[in-house]
Chimera marker file (.cmm) of the C-alpha trace (Angstrom):
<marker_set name="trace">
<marker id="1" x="41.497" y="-119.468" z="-19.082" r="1" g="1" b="0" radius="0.5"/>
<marker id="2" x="38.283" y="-118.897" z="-20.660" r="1" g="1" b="0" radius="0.5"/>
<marker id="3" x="38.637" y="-114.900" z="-20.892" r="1" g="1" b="0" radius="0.5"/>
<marker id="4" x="41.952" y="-115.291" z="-22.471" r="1" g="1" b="0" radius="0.5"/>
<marker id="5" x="40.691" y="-117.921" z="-25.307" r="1" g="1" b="0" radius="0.5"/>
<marker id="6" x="37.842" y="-115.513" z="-25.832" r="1" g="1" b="0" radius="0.5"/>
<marker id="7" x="40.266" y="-112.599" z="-26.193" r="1" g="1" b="0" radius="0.5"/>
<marker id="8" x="42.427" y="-114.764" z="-28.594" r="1" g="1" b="0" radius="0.5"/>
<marker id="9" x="39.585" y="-115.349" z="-30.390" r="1" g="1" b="0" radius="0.5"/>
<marker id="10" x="38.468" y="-111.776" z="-31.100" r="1" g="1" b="0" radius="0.5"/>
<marker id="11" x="42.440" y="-110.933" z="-31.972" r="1" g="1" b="0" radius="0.5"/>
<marker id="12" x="42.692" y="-113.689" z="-34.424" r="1" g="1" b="0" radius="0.5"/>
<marker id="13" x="39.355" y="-112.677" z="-35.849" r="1" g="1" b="0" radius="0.5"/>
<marker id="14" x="37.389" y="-116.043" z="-35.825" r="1" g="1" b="0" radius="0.5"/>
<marker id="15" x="34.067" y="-114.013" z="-34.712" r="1" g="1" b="0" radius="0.5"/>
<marker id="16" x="34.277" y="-113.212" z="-38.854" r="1" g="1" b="0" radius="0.5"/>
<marker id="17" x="34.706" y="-116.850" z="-39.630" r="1" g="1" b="0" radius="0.5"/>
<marker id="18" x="32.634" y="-118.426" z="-37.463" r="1" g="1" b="0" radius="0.5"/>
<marker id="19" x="28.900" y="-120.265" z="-38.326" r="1" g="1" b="0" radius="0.5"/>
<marker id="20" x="27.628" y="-117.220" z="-36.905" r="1" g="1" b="0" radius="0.5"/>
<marker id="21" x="29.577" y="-115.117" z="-38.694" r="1" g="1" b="0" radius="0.5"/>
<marker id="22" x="26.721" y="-112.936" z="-41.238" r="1" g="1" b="0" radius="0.5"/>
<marker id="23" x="25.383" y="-111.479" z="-38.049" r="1" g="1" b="0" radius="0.5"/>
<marker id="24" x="28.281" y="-110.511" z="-36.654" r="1" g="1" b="0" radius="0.5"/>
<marker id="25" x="29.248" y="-108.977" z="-40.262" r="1" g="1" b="0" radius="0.5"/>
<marker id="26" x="25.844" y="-107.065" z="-40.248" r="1" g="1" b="0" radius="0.5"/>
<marker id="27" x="26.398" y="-105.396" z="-37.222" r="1" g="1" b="0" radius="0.5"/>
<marker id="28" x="29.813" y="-104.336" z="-38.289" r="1" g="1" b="0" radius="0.5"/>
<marker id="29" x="28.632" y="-103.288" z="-41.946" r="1" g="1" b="0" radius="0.5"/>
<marker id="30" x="25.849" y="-101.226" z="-39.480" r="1" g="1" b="0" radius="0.5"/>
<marker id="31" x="28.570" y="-99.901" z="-36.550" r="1" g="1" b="0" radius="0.5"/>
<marker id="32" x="30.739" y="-98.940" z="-40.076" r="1" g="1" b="0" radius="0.5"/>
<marker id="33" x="27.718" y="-97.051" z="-41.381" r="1" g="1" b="0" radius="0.5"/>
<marker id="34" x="26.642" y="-94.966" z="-38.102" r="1" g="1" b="0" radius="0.5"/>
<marker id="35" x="29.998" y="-94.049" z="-37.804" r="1" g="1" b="0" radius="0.5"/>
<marker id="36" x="30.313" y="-92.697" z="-41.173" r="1" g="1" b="0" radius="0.5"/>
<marker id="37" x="27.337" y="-90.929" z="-40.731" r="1" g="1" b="0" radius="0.5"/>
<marker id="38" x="28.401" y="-89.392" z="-37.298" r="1" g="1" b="0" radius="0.5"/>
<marker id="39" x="31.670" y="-88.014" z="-38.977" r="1" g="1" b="0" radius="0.5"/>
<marker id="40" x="29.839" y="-86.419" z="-42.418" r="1" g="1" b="0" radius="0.5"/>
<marker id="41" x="27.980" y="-84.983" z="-39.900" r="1" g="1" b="0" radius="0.5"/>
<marker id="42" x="30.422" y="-83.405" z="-37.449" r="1" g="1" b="0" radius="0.5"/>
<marker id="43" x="32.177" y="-81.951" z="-40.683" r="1" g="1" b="0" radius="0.5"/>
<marker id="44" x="28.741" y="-80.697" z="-41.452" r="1" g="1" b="0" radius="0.5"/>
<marker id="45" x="28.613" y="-78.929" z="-38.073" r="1" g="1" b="0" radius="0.5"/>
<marker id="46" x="32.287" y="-77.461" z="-38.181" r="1" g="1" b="0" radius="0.5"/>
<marker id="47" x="31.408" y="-75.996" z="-41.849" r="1" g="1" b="0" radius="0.5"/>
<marker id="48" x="28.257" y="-74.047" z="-40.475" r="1" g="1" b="0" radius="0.5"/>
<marker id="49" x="29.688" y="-72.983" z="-37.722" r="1" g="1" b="0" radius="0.5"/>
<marker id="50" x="32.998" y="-71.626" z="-39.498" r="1" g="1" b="0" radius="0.5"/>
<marker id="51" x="30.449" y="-69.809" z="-41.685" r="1" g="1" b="0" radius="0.5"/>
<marker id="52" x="28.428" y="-68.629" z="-38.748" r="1" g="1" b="0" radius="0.5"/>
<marker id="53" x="31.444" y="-66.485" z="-37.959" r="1" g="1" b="0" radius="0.5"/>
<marker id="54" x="32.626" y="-65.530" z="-41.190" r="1" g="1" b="0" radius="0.5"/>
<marker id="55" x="29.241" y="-63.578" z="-41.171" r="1" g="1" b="0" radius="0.5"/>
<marker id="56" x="29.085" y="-62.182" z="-38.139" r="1" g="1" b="0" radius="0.5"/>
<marker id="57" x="32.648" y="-60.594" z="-39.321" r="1" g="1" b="0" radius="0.5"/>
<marker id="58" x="30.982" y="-59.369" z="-42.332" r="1" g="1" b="0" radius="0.5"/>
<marker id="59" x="27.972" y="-57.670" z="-40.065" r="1" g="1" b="0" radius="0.5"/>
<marker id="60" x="30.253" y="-56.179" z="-37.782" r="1" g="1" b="0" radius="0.5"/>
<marker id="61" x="32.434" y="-54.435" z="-41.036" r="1" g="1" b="0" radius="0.5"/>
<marker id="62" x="29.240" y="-53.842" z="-42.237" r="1" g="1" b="0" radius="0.5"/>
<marker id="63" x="28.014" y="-51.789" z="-39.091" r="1" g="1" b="0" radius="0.5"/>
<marker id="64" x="31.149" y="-50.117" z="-38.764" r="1" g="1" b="0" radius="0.5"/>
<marker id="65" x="30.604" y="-49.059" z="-42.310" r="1" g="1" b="0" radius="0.5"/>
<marker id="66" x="27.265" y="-48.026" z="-41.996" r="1" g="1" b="0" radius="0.5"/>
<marker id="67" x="27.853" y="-45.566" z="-39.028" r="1" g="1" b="0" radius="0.5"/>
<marker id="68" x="31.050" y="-44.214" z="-40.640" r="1" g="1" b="0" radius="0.5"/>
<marker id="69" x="28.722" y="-43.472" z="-43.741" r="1" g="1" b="0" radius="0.5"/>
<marker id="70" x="26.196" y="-41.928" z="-41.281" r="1" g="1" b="0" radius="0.5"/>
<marker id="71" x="28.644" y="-39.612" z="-39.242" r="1" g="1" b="0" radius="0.5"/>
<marker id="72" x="29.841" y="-38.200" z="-42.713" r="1" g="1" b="0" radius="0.5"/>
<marker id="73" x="26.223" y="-37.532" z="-43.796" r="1" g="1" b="0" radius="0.5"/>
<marker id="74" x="25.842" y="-35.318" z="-40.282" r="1" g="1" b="0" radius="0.5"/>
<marker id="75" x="29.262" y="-34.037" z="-41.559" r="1" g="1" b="0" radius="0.5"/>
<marker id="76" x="27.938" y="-32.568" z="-44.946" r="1" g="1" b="0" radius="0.5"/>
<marker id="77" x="24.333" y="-31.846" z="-43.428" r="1" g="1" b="0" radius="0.5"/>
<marker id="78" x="26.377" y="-29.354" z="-40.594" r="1" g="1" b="0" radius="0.5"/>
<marker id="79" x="25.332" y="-25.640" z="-41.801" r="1" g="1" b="0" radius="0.5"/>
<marker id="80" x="28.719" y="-24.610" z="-42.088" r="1" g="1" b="0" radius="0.5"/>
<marker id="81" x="29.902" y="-27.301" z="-44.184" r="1" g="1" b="0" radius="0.5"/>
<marker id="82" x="26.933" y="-26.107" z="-46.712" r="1" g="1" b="0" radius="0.5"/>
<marker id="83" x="27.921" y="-22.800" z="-46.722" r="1" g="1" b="0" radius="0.5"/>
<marker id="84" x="31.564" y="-23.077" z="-47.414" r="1" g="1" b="0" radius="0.5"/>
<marker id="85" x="30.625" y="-25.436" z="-49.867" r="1" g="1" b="0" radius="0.5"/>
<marker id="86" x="28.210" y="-23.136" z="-51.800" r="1" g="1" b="0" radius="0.5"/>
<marker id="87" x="31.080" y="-20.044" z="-51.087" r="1" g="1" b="0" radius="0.5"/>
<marker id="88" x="33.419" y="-21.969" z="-53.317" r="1" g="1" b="0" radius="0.5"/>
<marker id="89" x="30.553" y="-21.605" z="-56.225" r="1" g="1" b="0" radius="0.5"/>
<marker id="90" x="30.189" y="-18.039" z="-55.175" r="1" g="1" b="0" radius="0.5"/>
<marker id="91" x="26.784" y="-18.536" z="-53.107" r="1" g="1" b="0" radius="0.5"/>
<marker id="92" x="26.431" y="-16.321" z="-50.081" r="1" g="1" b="0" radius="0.5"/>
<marker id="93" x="24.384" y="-16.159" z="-47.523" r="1" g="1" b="0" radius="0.5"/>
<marker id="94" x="21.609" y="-13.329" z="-47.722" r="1" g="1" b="0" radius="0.5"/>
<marker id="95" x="21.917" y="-10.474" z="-45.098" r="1" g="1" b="0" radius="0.5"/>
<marker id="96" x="18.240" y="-9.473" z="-44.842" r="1" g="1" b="0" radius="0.5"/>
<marker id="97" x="16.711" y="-12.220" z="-43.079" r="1" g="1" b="0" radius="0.5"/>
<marker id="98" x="13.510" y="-13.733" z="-45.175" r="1" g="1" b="0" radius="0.5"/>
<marker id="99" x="9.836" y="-12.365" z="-45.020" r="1" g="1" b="0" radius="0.5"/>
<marker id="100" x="6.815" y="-14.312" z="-45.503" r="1" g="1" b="0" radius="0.5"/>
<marker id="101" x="4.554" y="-13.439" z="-47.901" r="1" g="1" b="0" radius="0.5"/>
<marker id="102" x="1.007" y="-13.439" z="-47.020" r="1" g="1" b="0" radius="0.5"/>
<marker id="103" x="-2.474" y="-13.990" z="-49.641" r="1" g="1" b="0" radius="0.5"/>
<marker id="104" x="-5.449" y="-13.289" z="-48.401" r="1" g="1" b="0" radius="0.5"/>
<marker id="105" x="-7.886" y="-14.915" z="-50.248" r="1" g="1" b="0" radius="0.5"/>
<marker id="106" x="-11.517" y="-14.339" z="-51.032" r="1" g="1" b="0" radius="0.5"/>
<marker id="107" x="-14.032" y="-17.053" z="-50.507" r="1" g="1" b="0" radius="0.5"/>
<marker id="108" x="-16.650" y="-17.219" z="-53.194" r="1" g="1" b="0" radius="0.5"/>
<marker id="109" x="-14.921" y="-15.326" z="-55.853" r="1" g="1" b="0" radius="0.5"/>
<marker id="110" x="-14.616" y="-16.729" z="-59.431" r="1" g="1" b="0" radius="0.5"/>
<link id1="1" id2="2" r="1" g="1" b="0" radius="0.2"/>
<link id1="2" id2="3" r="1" g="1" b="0" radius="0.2"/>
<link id1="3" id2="4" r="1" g="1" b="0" radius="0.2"/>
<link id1="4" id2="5" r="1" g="1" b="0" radius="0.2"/>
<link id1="5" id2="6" r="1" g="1" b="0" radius="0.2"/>
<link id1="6" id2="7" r="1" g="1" b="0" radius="0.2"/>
<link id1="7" id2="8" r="1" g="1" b="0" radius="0.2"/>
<link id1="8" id2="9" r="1" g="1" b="0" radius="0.2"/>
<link id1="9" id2="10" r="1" g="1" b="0" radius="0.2"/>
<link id1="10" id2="11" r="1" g="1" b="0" radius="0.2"/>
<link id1="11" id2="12" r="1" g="1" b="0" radius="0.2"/>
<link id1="12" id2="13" r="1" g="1" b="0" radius="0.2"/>
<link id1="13" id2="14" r="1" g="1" b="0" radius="0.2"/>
<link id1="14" id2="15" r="1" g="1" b="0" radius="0.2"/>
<link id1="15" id2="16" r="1" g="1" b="0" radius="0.2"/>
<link id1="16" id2="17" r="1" g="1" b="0" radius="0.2"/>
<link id1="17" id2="18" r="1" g="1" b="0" radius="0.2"/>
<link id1="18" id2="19" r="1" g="1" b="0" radius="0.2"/>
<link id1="19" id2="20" r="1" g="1" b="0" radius="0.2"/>
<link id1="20" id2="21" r="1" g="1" b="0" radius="0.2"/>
<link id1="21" id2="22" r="1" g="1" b="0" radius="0.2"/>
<link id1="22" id2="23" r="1" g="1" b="0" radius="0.2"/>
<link id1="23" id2="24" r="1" g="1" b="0" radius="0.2"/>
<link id1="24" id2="25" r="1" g="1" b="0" radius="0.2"/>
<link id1="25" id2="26" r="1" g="1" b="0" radius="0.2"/>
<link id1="26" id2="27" r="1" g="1" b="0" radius="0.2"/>
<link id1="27" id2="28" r="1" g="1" b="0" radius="0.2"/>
<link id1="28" id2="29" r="1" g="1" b="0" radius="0.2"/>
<link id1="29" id2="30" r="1" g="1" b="0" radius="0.2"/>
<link id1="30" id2="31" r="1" g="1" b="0" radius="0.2"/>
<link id1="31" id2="32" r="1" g="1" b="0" radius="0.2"/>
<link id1="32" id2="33" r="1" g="1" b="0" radius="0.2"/>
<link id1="33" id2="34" r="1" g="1" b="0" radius="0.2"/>
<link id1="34" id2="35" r="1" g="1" b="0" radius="0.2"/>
<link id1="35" id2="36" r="1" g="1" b="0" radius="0.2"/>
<link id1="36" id2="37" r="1" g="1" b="0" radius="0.2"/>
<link id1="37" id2="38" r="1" g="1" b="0" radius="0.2"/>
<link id1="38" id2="39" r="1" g="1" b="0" radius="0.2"/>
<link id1="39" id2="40" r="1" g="1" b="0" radius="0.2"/>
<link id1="40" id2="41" r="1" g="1" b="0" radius="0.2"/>
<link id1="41" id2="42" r="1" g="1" b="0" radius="0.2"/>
<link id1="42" id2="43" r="1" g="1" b="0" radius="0.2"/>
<link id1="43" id2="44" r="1" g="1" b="0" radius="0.2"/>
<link id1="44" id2="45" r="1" g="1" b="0" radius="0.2"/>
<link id1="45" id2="46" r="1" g="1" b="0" radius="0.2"/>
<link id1="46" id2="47" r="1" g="1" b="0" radius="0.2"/>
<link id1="47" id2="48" r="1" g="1" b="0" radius="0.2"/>
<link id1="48" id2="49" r="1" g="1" b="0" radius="0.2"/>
<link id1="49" id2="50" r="1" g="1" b="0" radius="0.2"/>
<link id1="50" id2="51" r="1" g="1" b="0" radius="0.2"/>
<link id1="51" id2="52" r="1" g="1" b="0" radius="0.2"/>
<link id1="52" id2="53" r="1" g="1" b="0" radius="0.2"/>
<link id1="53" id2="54" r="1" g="1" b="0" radius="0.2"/>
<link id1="54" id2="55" r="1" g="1" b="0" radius="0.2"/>
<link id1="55" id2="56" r="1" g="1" b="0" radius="0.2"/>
<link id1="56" id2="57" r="1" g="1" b="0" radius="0.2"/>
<link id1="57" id2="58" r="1" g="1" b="0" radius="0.2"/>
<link id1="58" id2="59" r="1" g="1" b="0" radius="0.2"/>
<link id1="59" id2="60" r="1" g="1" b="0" radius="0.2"/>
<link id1="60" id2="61" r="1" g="1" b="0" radius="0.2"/>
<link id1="61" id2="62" r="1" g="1" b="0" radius="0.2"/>
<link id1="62" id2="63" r="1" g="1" b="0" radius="0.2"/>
<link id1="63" id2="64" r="1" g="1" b="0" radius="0.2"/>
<link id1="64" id2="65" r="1" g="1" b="0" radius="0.2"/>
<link id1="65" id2="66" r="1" g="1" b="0" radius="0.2"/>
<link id1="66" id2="67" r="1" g="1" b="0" radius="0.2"/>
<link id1="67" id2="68" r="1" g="1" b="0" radius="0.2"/>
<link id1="68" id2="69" r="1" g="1" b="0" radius="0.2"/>
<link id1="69" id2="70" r="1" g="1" b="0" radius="0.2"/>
<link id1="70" id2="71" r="1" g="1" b="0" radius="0.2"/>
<link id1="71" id2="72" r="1" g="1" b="0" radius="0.2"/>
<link id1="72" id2="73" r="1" g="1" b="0" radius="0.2"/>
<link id1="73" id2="74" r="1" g="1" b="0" radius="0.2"/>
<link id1="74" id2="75" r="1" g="1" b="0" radius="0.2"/>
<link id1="75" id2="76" r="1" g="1" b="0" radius="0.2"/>
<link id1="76" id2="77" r="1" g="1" b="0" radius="0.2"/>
<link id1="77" id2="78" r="1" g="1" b="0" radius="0.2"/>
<link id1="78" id2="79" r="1" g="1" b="0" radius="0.2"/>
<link id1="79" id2="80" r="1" g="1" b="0" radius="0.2"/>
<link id1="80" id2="81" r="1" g="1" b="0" radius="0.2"/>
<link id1="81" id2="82" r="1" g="1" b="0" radius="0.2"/>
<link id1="82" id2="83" r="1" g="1" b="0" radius="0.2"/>
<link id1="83" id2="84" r="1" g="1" b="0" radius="0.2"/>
<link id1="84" id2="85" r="1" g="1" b="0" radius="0.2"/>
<link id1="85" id2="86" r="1" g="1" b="0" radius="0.2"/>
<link id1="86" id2="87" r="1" g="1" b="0" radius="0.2"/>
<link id1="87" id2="88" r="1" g="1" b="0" radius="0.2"/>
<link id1="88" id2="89" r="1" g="1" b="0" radius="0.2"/>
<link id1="89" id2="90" r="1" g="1" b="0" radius="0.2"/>
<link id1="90" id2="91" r="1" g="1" b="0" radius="0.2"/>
<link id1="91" id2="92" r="1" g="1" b="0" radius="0.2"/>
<link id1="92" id2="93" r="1" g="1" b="0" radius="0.2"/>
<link id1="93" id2="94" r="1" g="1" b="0" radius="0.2"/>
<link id1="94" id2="95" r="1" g="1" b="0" radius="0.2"/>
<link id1="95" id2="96" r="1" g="1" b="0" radius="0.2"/>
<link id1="96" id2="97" r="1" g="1" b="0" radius="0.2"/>
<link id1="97" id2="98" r="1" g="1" b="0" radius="0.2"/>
<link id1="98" id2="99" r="1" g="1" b="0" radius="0.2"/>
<link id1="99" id2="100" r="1" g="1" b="0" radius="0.2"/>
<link id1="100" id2="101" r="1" g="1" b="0" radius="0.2"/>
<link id1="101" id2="102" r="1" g="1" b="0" radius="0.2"/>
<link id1="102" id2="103" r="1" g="1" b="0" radius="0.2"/>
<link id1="103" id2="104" r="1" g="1" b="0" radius="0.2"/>
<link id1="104" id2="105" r="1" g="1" b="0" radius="0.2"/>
<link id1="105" id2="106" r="1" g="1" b="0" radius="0.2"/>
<link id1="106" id2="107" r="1" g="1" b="0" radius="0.2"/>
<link id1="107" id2="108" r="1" g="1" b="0" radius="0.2"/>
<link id1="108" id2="109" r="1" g="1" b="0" radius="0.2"/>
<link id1="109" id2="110" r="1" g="1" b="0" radius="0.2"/>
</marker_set>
């Protein structure tokens, strides 16, 4: 009998009316308070962590880009690639291989 006149009591709200009714609105301004805090700060959480992938997106495009760039640099750097490319201006290679040119230098003269 007691139980069910103390749940009737909390359904009809008289906890908020009572004589000791301030504390009881404290600690519900308080529980109110927590729980908004709690919820700003899951949102908080969900933003960062939706960002957190958006940028590991934009470093895996970006490493895909950056070896694509790369393997078209060993492209143009290939010898053959070069000389086509200098053909087209009318650049050939030379037949006689090169020869090194050696100075002998004397030591002490002005």
């Amino acid at each position: 009998m007691k139980v069910k006149k103390g749940l009737l009591d909390i359904l009809k709200g008289k906890f908020l009316v009572d004589g000791d009714s301030p504390k009881n609105w404290l600690f519900i301004i308080f529980a109110s308070f927590l729980a908004a805090i709690m919820i700003s700060s899951s949102h908080s959480a969900d933003r960062k962590v939706h960002k957190i992938a958006a940028l590991n997106e934009r470093v895996k495009e970006l490493k895909n880009e950056f070896v694509d760039g790369r393997s078209d640099l060993q492209q143009l750097k290939l010898e053959s690639t070069i000389t086509s490319t200098v053909a087209e201006k009318g650049l050939f290679p030379s037949e006689n291989p090169p020869q090194k040119i050696k100075v002998k230098s004397t030591k002490g003269s002005k």
